[in-house]
BALUMRO-635562 format. One record per residue (C-alpha): x, y, z. Coordinates in steps of 0.02 Angstrom, whole numbers, plus 32768, in hexadecimal, padded with zeros to 4 digits. Layout:
N
XYZ/...
//
This chain:
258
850782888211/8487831081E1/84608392825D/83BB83BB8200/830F83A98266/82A6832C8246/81F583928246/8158833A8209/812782898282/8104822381E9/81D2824681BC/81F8821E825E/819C81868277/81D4813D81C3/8290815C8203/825580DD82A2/820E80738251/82BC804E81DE/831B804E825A/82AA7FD08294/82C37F798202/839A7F898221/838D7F5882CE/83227EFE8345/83147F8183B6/834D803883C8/835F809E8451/82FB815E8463/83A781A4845C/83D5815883B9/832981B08365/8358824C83AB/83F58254837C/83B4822C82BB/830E829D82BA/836783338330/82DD8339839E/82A483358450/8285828384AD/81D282C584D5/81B582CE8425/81FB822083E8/81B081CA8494/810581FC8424/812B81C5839D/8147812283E4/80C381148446/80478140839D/80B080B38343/8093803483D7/7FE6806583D6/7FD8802C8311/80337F968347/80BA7FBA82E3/813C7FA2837B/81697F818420/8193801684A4/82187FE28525/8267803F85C2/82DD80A6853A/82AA808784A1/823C80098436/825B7F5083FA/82257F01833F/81667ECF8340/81537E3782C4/80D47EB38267/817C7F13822F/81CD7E7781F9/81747E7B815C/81447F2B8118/81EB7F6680CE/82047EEF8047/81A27EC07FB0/81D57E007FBA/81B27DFB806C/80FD7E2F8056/80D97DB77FC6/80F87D298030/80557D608094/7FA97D1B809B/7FD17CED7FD9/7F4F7C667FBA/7EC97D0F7FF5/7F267D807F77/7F207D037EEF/7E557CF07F18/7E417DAD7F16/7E9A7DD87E69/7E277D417E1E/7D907D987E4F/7DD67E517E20/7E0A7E0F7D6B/7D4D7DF37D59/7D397EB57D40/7DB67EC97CB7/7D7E7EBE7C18/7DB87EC07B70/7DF57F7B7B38/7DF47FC27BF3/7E87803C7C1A/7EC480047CCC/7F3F80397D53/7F857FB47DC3/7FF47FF67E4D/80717F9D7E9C/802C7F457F2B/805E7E957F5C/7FAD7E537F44/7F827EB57EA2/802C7E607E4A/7FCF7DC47E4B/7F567E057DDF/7FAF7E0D7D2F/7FA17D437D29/7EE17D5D7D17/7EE87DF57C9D/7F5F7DA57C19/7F017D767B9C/7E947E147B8B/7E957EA17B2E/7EDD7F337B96/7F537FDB7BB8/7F977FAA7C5B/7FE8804B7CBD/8061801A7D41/80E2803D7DBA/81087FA07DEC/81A67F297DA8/814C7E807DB4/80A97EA77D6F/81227EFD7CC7/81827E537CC6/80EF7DE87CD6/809E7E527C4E/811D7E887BD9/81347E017B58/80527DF87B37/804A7E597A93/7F897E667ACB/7FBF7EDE7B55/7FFF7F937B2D/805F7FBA7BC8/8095804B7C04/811180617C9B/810D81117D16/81BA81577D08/821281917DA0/828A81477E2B/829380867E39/829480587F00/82D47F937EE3/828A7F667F88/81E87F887F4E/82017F557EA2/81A77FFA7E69/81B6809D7E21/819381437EA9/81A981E87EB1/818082977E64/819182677DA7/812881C27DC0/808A82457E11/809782B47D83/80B4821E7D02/7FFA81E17D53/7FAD82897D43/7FDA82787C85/7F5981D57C5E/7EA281A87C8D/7E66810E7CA4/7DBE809F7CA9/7DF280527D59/7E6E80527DC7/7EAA7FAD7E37/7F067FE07ED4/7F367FB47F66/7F5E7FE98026/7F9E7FB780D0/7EFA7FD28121/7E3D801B8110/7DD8804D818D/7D2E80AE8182/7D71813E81FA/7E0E815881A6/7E148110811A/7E8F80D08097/7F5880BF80E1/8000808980C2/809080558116/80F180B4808F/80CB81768053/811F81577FC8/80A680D07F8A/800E81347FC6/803281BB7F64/804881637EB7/7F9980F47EF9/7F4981997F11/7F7481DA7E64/7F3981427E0E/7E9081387E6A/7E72820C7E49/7E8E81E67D95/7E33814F7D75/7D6681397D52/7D6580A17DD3/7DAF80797E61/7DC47FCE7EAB/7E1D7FA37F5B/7E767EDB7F43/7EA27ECA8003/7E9B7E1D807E/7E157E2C80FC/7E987E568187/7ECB7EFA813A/7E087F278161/7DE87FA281E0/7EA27FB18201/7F03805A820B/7FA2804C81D4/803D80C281D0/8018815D8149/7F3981888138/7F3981C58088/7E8F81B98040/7DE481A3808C/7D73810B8055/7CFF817A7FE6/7D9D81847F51/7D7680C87F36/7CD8805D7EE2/7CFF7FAF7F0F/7D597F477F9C/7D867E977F5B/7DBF7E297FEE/7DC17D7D802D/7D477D018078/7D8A7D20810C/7D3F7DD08138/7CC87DBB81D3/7C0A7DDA8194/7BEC7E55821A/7C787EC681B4/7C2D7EAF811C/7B947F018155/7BDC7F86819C/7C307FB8810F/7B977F9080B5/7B3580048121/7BB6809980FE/7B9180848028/7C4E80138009/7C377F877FB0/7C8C7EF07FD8/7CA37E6E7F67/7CF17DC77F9E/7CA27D507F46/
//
């Protein structure tokens, strides 16, 4: 086993949260045995993931929230709210238009998406494996895929040479997606991986537009990677409560579920 200190909390808290994902419940000794640090420190780090609901602190250790159940896999996420993510990629697919140059990143809800693009005229720029196989064989669509390191539990490509393959193209808008949004903290992720190829795509792109179900809104999630100001548009569900909607109204987002 590696004797090498685990510094920075995010690290840390990503190791929990797989071994979460192993086991149903791990004990403080186990984290500090894998991060090298003091029990002080990983009793924190705990205690910030319970707070985000992400698990459950017990006597030693923590237990599996349901929350954690579900944000390690790709397959495991699509299952969710999918009649709301089918409704949301309906409306977003009314702001593409012939000839646009478009990133679509790899969230669950934005893969639904290239059923309602198909027949249009477009450069699609992607990391994500479903949205090149559901795309691949329209001869109306130039497609081109962000090279780097394929994670197969998140059918997507990450890493260093996916950012700089981004920094390489422009494009009219940008569809993304995230864990959570909230006005104070904006934009996160459950995965830093995925927020920093989300981040790339909405720095390099001339529109930006949030596709997330109305319970990602005002929710923090794991990694804070962007504050609300990087996007244009929030397209949601019905299902967002109208005193939301005029908040967020109030602080210049537009929301669009409808």
């Amino acid at each position: 086993m590696s004797s090498k200190k685990i510094k920075t909390p995010e690290s840390r808290k990503k190791i929990i949260l797989n071994l979460l994902n192993d086991e149903d419940s791990i004990s403080v000794l186990e984290i500090v045995d894998k991060c090298k640090v003091s029990e002080a420190t990983i009793r924190r780090d705990l205690t910030e993931l319970e707070e985000k609901g992400l698990l459950i602190r017990t006597h030693g250790g923590a237990v599996k929230n349901n929350t954690t159940e579900n944000l390690f896999t790709f397959s495991s996420k699509m299952n969710q709210n999918m009649e709301n993510k089918e409704y949301i990629c309906k409306i977003a697919s009314r702001f593409i238009n012939n000839n646009d140059i478009i990133f679509i990143d790899c969230g669950s809800t934005i893969s639904f998406l290239s059923k309602y693009i198909s027949k249009k005229e477009l450069t699609v720029i992607t990391n994500s494996l479903p949205v090149v196989s559901e795309l691949i064989n329209f001869e109306n669509i130039k497609l081109i895929v962000i090279g780097g390191e394929v994670l197969n539990e998140r059918k997507a490509v990450y890493g260093p040479s996916a950012e700089r393959s981004i920094s390489h193209y422009h494009a009219n808008k940008a569809f993304i997606g995230s864990d959570g949004i909230s006005l104070d903290r904006g934009l996160s992720s459950y995965d830093e991986n995925e927020s920093l190829i989300t981040l790339k795509m909405a720095e390099n792109a001339n529109e930006v537009f949030l596709l997330c179900d109305s319970t990602k809104i005002e929710k923090d999630s794991f990694v804070n990677f962007a504050p609300v100001s990087i996007i244009d548009y929030v397209i949601t569900d019905k299902n967002l409560d109208a005193k939301l909607i005029s908040k967020y109204k109030r602080n210049h987002v537009n929301i669009i579920n409808a």
